[in-house]
C-alpha positions as CSV (number, residue, x, y, z in Angstrom):
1,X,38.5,106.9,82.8
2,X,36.2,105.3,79.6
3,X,37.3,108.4,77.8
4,X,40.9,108.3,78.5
5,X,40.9,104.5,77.4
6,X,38.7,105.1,74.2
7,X,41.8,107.5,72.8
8,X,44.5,104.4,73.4
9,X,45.2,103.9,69.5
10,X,45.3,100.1,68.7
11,X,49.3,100.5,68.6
12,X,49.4,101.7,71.8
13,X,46.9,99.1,73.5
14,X,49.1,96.2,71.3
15,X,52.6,97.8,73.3
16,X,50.6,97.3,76.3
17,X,49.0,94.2,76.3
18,X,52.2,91.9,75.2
19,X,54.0,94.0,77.8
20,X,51.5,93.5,80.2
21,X,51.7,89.7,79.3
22,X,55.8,89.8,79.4
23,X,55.7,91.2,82.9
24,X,53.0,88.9,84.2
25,X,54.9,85.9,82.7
26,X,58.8,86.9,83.9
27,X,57.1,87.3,87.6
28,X,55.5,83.8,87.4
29,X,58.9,82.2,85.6
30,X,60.5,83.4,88.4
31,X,58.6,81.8,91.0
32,X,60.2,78.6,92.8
33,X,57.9,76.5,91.5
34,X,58.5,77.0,88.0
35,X,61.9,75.6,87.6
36,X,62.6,72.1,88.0
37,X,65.0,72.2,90.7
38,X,62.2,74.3,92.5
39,X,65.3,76.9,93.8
40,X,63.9,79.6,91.0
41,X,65.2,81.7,88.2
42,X,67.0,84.9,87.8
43,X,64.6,87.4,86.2
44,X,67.2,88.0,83.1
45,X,66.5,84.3,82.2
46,X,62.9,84.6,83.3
47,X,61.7,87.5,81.1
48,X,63.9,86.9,78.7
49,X,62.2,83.6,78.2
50,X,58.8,84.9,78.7
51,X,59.4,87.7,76.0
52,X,60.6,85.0,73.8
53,X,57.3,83.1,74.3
54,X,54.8,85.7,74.3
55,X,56.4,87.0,70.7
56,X,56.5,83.5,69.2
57,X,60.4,83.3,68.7
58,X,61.8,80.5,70.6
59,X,65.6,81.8,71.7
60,X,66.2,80.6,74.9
61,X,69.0,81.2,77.6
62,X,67.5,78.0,79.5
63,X,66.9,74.5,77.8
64,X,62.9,74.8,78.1
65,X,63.0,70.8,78.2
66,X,65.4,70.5,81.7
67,X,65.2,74.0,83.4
68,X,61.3,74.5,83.5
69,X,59.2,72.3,85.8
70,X,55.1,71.2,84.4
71,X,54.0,74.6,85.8
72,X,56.6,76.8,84.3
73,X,56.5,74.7,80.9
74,X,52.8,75.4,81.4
75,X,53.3,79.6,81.1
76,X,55.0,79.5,78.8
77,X,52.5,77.4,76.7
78,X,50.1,80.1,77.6
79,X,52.2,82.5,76.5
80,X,52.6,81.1,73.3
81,X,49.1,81.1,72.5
82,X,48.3,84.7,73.6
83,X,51.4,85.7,71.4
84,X,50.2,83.2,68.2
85,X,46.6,84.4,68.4
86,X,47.7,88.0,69.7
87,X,46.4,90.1,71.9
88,X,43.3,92.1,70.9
89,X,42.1,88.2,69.3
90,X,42.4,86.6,73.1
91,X,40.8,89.6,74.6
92,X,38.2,89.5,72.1
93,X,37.4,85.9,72.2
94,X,37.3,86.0,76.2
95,X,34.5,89.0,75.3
96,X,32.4,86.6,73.3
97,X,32.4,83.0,75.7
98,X,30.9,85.6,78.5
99,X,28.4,86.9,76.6
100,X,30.0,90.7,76.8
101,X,29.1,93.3,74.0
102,X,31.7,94.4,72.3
103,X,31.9,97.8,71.5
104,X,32.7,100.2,68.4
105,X,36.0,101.1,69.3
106,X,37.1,97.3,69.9
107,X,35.3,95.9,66.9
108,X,37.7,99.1,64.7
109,X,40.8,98.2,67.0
110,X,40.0,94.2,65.9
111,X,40.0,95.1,62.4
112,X,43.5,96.0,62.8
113,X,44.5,93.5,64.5
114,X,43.0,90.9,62.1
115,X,42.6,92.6,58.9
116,X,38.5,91.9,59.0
117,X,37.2,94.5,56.2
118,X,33.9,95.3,58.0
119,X,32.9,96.2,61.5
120,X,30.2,93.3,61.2
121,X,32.9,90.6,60.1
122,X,35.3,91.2,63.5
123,X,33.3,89.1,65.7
124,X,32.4,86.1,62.6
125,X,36.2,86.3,62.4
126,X,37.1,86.5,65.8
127,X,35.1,82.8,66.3
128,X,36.5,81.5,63.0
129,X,39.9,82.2,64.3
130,X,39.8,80.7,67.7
131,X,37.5,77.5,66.0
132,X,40.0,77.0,63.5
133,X,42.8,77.5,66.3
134,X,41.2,74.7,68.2
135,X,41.0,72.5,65.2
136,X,44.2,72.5,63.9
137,X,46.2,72.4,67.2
138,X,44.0,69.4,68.5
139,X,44.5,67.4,65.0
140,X,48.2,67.9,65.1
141,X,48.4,66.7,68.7
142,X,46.5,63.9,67.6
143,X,48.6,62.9,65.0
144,X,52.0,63.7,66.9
145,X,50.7,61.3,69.9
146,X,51.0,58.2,67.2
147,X,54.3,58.9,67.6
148,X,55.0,60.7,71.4
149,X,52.3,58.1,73.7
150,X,54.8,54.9,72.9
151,X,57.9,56.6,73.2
152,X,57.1,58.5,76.3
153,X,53.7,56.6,78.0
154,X,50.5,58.0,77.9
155,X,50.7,60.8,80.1
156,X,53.7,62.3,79.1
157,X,53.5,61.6,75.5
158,X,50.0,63.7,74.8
159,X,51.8,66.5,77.0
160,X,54.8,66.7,74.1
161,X,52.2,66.2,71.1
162,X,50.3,69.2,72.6
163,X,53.0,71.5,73.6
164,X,54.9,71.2,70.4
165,X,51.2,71.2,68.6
166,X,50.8,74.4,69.9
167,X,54.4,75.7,69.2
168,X,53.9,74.8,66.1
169,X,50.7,76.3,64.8
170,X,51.5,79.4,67.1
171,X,55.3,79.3,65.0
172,X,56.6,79.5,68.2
173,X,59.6,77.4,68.0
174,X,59.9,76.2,71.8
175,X,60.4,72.4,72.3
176,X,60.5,70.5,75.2
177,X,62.7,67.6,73.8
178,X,65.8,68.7,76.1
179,X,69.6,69.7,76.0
180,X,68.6,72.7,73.3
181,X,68.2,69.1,70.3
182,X,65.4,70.6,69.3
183,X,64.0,67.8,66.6
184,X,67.3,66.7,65.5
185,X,66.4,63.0,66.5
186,X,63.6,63.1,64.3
187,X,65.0,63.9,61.4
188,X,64.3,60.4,59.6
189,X,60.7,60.6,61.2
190,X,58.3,61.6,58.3
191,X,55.1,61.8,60.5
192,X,56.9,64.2,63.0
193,X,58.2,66.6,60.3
194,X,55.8,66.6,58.1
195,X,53.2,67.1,61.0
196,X,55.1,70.2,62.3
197,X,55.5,71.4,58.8
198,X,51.8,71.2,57.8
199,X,51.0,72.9,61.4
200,X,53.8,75.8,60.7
201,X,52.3,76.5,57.1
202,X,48.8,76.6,58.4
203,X,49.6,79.1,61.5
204,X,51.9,81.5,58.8
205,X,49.5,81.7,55.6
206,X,46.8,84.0,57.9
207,X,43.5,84.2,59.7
208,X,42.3,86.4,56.7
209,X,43.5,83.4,54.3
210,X,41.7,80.8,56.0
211,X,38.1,82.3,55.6
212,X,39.0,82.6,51.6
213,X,39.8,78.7,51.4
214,X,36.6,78.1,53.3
215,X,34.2,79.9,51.5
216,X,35.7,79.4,48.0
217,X,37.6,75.8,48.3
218,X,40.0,75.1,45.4
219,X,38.5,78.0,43.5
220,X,41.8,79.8,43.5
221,X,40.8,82.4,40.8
222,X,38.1,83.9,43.4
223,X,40.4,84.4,46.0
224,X,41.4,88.2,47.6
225,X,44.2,89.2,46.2
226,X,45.6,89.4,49.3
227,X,45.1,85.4,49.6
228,X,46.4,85.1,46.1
229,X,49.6,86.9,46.6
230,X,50.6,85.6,49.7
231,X,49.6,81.5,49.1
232,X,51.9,81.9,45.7
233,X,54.9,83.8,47.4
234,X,54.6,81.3,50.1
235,X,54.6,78.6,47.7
236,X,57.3,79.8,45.8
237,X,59.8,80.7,48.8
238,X,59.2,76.8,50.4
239,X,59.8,75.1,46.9
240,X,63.0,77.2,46.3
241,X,64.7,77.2,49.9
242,X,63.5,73.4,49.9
243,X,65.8,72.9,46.4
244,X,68.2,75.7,47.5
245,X,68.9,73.7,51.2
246,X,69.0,70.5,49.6
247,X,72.0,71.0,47.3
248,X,73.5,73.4,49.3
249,X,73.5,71.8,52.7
250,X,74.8,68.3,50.9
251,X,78.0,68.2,52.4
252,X,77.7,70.4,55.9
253,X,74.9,70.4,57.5
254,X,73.3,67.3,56.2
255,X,76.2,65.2,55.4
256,X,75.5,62.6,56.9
257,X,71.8,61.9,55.9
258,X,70.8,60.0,53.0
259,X,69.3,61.7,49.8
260,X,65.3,60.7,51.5
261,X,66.5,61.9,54.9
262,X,68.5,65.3,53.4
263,X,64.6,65.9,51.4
264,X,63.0,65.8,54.2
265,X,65.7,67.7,56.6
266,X,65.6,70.4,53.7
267,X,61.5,70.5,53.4
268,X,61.5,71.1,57.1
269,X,64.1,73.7,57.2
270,X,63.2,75.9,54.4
271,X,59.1,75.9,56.3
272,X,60.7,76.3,59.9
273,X,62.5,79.3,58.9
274,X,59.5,81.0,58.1
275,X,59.5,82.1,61.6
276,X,58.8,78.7,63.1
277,X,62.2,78.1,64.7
278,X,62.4,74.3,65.0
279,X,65.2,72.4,63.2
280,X,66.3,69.0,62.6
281,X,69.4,69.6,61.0
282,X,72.4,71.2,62.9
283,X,72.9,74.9,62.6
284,X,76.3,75.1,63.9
285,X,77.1,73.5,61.0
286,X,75.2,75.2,57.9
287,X,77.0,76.4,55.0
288,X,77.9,80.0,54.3
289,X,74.9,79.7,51.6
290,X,72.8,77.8,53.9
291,X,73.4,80.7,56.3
292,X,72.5,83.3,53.9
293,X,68.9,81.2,52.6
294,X,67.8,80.9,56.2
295,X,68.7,84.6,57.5
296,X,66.7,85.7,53.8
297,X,63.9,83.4,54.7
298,X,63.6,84.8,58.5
299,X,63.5,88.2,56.9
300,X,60.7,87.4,54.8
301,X,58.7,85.5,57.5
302,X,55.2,84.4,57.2
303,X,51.8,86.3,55.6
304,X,50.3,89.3,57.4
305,X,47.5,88.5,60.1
306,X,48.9,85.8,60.8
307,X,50.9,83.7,64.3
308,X,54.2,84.5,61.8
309,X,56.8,87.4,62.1
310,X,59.3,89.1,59.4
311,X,58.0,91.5,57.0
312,X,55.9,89.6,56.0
313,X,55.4,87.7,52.1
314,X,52.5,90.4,50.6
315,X,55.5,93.1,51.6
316,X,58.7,91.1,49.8
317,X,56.2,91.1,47.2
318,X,55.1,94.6,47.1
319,X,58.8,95.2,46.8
320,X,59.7,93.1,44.4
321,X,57.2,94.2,41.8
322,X,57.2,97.9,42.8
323,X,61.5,97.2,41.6
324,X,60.4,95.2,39.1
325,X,58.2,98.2,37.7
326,X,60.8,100.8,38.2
327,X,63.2,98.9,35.9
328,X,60.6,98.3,33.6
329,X,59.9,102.3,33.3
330,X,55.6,100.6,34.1
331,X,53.7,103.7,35.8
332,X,51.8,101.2,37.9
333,X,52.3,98.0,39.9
334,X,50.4,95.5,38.7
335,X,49.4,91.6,39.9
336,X,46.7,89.3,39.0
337,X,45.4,91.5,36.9
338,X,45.0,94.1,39.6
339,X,46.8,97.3,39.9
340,X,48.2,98.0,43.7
341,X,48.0,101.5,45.5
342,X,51.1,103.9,46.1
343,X,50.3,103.7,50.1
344,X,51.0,100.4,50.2
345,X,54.5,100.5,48.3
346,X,55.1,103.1,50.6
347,X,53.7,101.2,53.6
348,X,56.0,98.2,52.3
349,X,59.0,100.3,52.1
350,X,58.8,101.5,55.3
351,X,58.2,98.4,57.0
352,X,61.4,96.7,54.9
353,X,63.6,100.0,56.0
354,X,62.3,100.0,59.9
355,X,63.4,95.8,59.9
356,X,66.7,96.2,58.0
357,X,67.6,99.3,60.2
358,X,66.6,97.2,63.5
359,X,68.5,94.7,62.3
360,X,71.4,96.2,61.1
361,X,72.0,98.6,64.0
362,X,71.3,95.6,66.8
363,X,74.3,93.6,65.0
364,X,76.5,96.3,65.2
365,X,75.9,97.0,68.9
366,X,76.4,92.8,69.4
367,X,79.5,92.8,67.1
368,X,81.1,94.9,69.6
369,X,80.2,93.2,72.5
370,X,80.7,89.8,72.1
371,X,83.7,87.4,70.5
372,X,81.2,85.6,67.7
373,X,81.8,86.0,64.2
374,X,79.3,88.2,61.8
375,X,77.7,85.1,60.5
376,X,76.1,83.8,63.9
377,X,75.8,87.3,65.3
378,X,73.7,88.0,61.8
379,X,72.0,85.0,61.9
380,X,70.8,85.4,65.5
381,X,69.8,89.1,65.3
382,X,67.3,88.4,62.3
383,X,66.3,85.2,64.0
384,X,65.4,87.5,66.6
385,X,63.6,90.3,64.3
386,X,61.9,87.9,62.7
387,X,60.5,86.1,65.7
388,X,61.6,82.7,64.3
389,X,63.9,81.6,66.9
390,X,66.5,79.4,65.0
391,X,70.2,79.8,66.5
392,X,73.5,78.9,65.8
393,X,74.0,78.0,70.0
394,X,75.3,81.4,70.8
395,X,72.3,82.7,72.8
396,X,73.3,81.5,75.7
397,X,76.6,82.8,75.6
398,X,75.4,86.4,75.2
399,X,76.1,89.1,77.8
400,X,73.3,90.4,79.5
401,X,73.9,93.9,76.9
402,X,73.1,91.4,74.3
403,X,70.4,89.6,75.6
404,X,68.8,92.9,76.6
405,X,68.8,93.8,72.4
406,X,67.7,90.8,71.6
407,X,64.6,90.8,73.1
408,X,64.0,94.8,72.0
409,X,64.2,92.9,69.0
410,X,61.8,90.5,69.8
411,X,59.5,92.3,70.6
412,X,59.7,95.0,68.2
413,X,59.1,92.3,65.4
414,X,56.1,90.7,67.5
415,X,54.0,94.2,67.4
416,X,55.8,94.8,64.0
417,X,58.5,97.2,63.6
418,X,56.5,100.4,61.6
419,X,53.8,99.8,64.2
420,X,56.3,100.8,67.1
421,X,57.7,103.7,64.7
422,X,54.0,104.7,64.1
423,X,53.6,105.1,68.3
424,X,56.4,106.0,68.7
425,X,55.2,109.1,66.4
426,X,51.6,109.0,67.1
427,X,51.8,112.6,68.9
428,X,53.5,114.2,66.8
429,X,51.9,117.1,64.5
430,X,52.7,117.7,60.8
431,X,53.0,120.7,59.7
432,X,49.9,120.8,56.7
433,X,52.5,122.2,54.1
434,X,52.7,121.8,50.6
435,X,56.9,122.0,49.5
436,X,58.2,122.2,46.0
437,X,58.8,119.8,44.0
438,X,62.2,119.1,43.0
439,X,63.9,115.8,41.4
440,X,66.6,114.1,42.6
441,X,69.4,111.7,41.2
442,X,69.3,107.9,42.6
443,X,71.2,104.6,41.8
């Protein structure tokens, strides 16, 4: 049996374990205790929330404020935080607080999974991780009970400052604020916002990123150039959707706010849809353009190793100057004064074809099921891919066909789409064949 379970690949063992956490959560979801009118749930709405929690998106069928009772709210929490942390990370971590010795083939699947460079730096990691979890998630909770404990009382208040904490960090996009509003009455609230903004940024830049800022500060110049690249695309992609959504959203979505309020609102949007899924403007009502920044943005997601989907910012980068180096006839990709390797434009390109073909082929199939237009189906398939969780209002008005893709979709962006090609390829032999080499004509 030890054999068998030493050859599980860390792809395969991922599949498993958030399927293992899926199924365990729709069963509990669908007990009578988890819903607040204690009669139960149908197990469509149950796993379809509890694959939407334990991949950090945030699409629900059920307003997760009214349907769920404590307990059920409680799951899904849990879920949340498996999916943020992932996995191999919980596992880990559970190893560690029990003393357990953790083995070569865990410490090489949990460089994987967190991008450690050594065998030695998985378990420093692994604690930095779970510390630096506990940090940040307890601070924002902190900060969001100023504002939650005198609305709500003390009880329920630091209940909503540590759920949406958690959803937060974890870039979960779940709220517990009721009748599917998500933050739309806190729109004018700076300490809300920018307390869920700060939390969202902090989750998405990456456990890898984190250890960089902590050992070298405001030394920027030292940084990996890993951390480099992905803290500036980051940067870049929140200053311009923040400019982008403030003049574009002027006179739809944010019409009615004043030019303080619309900064904020478009601050909080163009973080949130880097995989985060909260909003506090109205998405029925976005712009065509507005549409178009946010379904880019979802694409793009967060930075690699991180509680973020999409494809990630190192691979829109990766792309962007291997194009960039094509036009420019340059025989190398270079940044910061580094040069890049071919496998990882190739790596990049596949990752960017697997997503668009997901995406692509899962709007087609919902185009000809249901009566939406092509710019909320769009928006809500690569809200979906992306794990971000950000909808227009039609998820609950999909057919259970629909709903059934969406959540392939889910998922396959939680575990990362080449990642499921990979298994899904794993057995397969190549044949060790050297073909001719023969140019071909493209664009």
């Amino acid at each position: 049996m030890k054999e068998r379970k030493s050859r599980l690949s860390y792809n395969k063992i991922v599949v498993l374990g958030f399927l293992a956490v899926i199924i365990a959560g729709g069963l509990l979801l669908m007990l009578p205790c988890a819903s607040a009118d204690r009669v139960g749930t149908d197990p469509l709405t149950a796993f379809f929330t509890s694959t939407s929690a334990t991949c950090v998106t945030g699409l629900v069928v059920a307003d997760t404020g009214t349907h769920w009772s404590f307990f059920g709210k409680l799951i899904i929490l849990l879920m949340i935080q498996v999916g943020g942390l992932g996995f191999m990370t919980v596992i880990t971590a559970a190893s560690v607080l029990i003393h357990k010795r953790i083995g070569l083939h865990e410490r090489t699947l949990l460089m994987q999974a967190t991008g450690a460079m050594t065998h030695s730096s998985v378990k420093k990691l692994i604690l930095r991780i779970v510390t630096g979890t506990f940090i940040f998630e307890c601070a924002g909770a902190a900060v969001l009970a100023v504002r939650f404990v005198p609305q709500l009382g003390p009880a329920r208040g630091i209940w909503y400052a540590v759920f949406h904490s958690i959803s937060a960090f974890c870039n979960a996009g779940f709220d517990i604020i009721g009748n599917f509003s998500s933050f739309t009455d806190y729109s004018r609230d700076p300490l809300v916002c920018l307390t869920l903004c700060a939390l969202i940024v902090i989750g998405g830049i990456g456990f890898i990123i984190w250890g960089d800022i902590a050992e070298h500060r405001f030394h920027f110049r030292k940084y990996d150039l890993h951390s480099k690249l992905s803290l500036s695309v980051s940067a870049a992609l929140i200053l311009i959707g923040w400019i982008l959504f403030f003049l574009s959203e002027k006179t739809a979505s944010m019409s009615s706010m004043s030019v303080g309020e619309r900064i904020l609102a478009s601050l909080f949007h163009s973080v949130s849809t880097r995989t985060a899924g909260m909003n506090t403007a109205d998405l029925s009502r976005l712009s065509d353009s507005g549409s178009l920044l946010s379904c880019l943005l979802m694409f793009i997601g967060g930075s690699s190793g991180s509680t973020a989907g999409g494809i990630k910012t190192t691979t829109f980068a990766v792309i962007m100057l291997s194009a960039y180096a094509s036009a420019t006839k340059r025989s190398s990709i270079t940044v910061f004064k580094r040069s890049l390797d071919d496998a990882v434009v190739k790596r990049a390109g596949a990752i960017v074809t697997v997503y668009v073909s997901a995406a692509a082929a899962a709007a087609f199939v919902i185009c000809a099921l249901e009566p939406f237009g092509l710019k909320q189906i769009l928006f809500e398939v690569v809200s979906a891919v992306g794990t971000v969780g950000l909808s227009m209002g039609v998820t609950t008005q999909l057919h259970t066909a629909s709903r059934a893709v969406i959540m392939l979709l889910m998922f396959a962006g939680r575990i990362g789409g080449l990642s499921l090609a990979l298994l899904l390829g794993e057995n397969r032999k190549s044949a060790k064949t050297e073909r001719p080499t023969e140019n071909i004509l493209v664009g």
